[in-house]
C-alpha positions in Angstrom: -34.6 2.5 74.3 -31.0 3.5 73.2 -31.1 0.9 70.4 -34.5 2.2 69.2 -33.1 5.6 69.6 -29.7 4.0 67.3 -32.3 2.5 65.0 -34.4 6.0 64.4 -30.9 7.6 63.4 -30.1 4.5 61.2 -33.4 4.9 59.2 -33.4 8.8 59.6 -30.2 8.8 57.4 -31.5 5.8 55.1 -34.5 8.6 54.9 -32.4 11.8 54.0 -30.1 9.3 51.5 -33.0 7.7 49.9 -35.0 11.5 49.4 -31.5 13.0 48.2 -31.2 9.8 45.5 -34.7 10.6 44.6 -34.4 14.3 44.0 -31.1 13.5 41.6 -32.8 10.5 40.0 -36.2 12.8 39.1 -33.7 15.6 38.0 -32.0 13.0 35.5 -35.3 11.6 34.3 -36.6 15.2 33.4 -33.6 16.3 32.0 -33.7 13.0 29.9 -37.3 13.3 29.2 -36.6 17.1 27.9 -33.6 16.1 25.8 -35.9 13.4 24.0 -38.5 15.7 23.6 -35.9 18.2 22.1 -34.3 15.9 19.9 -37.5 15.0 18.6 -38.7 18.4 18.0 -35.4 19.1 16.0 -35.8 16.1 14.1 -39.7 17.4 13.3 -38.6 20.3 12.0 -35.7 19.3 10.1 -37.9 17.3 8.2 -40.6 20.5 7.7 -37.8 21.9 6.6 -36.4 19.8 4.3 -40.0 18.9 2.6 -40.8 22.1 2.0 -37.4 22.2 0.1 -37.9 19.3 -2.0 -41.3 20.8 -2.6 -39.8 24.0 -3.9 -37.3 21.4 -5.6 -39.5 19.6 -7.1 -41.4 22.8 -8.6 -38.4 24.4 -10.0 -37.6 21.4 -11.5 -40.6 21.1 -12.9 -40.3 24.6 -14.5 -36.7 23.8 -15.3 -38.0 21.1 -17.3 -40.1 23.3 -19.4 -38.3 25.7 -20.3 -35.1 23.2 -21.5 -37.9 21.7 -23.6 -38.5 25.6 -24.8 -35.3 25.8 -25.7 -35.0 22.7 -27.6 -37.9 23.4 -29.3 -36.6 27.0 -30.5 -33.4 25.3 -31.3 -34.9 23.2 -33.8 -37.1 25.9 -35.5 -33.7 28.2 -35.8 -32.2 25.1 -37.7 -35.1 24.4 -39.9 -35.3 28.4 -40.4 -31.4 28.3 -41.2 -31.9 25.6 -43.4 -34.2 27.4 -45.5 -32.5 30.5 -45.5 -29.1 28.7 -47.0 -31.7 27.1 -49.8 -33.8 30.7 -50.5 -30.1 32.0 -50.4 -29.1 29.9 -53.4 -32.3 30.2 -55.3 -31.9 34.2 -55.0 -28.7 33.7 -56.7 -30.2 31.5 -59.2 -32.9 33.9 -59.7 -30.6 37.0 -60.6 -28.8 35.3 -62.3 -31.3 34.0 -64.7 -32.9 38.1 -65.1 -29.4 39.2 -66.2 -29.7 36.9 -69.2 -34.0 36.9 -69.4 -36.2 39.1 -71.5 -39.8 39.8 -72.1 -42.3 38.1 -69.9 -39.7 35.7 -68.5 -38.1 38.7 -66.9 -40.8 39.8 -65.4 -42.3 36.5 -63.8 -38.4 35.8 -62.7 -38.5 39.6 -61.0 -41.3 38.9 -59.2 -40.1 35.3 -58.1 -37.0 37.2 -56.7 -39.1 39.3 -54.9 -41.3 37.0 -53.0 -37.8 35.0 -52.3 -36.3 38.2 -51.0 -39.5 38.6 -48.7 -39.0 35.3 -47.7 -35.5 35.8 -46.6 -36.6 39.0 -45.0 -39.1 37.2 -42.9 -37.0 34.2 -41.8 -33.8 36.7 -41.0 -36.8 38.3 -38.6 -38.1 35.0 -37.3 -34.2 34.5 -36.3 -33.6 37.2 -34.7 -36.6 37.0 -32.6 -35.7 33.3 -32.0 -32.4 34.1 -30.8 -33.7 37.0 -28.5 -36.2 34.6 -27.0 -33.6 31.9 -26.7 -31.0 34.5 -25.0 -34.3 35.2 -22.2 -35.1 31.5 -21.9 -30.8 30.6 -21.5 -31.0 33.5 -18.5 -34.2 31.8 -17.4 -32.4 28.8 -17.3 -29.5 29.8 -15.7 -31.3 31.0 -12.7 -33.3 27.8 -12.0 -30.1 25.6 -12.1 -28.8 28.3 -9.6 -31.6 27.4 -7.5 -31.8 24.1 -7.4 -28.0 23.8 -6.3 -28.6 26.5 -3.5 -31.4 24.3 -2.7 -30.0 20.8 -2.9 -27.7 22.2 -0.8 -29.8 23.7 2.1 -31.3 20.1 2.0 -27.8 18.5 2.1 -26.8 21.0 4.8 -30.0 20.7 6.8 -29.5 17.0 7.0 -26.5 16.6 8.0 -27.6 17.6 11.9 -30.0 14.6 11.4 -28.5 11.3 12.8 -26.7 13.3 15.5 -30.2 13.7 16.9 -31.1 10.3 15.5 -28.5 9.4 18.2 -29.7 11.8 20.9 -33.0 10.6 20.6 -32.3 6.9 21.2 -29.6 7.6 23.7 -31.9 9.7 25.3 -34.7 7.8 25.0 -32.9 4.9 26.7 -32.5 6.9 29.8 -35.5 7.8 29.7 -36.8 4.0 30.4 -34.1 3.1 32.6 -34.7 6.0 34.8 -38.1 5.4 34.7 -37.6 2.0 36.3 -35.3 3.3 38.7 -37.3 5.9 39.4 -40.2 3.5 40.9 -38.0 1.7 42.6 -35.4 4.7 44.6 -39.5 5.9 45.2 -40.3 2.7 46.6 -37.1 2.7 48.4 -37.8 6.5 50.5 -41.2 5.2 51.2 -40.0 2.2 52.6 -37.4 4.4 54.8 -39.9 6.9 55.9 -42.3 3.8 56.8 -39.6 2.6 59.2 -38.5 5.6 60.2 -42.2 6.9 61.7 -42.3 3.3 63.0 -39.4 3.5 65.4 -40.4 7.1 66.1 -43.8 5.9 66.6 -42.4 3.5 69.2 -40.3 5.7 70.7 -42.9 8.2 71.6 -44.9 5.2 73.2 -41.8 4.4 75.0 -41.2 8.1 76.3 -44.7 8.0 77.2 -45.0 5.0 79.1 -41.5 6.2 81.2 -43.7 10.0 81.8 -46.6 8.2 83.4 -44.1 6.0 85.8 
């Protein structure tokens, strides 16, 4: 009887350690399991995050694109325009210089050469100007989405760099996740076993205490 009663208390304690073990071993796995799913979400959403950036990258560069290839484009019609307006230049002078010596009909068809060469000058010194005023909004344009692109190459550069820390949280975490797991089963396994025991002995012990009332 008193070893039965020694035995109860030996598997009552087994009992309360094996249900206290359990208790901090289920607290660990959930606080491993909500780390993991943490991690996880963070790494989720730095990704959103980062490809909707390289979407609006990959726009703007797109549009960046297009308007360099304005600009080039303009750049090589002021050129051409310049170009003629050097030659129309010299044939003006050509031109008035021939009237001051020209008479007669000559005069006159050399007069109204000079003016359709000063309307031609006219006309390119306009296209120029317009050219430049265009290329002035286009190099603003410009400016602006290079401005963006850095800001956002940098968000992505900035937003990724939080990345393999939680690369590392989720497989640390994800390791505790299956050891505790395992343990979990088994500290379970364990408490059952105790209790098992424990309502043995105490089952036994009530026959015993029975048995000793009836006497």
């Amino acid at each position: 009887m008193a070893s039965l009663t020694k035995l109860a208390l030996n598997f009552k304690q087994k009992k309360l350690r094996s249900s206290k073990l359990l208790k901090q071993t289920k607290k660990a796995y959930e606080v491993a399991k909500s780390l993991h799913r943490k991690s996880t979400s963070g790494i989720n959403s730095i990704q959103r995050r980062v490809d909707s950036f390289r979407s609006e990258l990959e726009s703007i560069t797109r549009d960046l694109e297009h308007y360099l290839a304005q600009k080039e484009s303009i750049q090589r019609l002021k050129a051409a325009a310049e170009e003629r307006l050097a030659d129309l230049k010299v044939e003006k002078k050509d031109i008035e210089q021939q009237i001051s010596s020209a008479t007669g009909e000559a005069k006159a068809q050399l007069a109204l050469t000079l003016e359709t060469t000063s309307d031609q000058i006219a006309d390119l010194r306009s296209q120029l100007m317009n050219r430049n005023s265009t290329m002035k909004k286009i190099e603003g344009t410009i400016s602006e989405y290079i401005a963006k692109k850095d800001r956002l190459s940098a968000q992505i550069k900035k937003t990724l760099q939080s990345k393999p820390q939680l690369l590392d949280l989720i497989k640390s975490s994800d390791r505790d996740v299956t050891r505790l797991d395992s343990r979990l089963a088994s500290v379970i396994k364990q408490e059952k076993t105790a209790q098992k025991n424990l309502s043995k002995v105490i089952s036994r012990l009530n026959e015993l205490n029975t048995k000793k009332q009836e006497m």
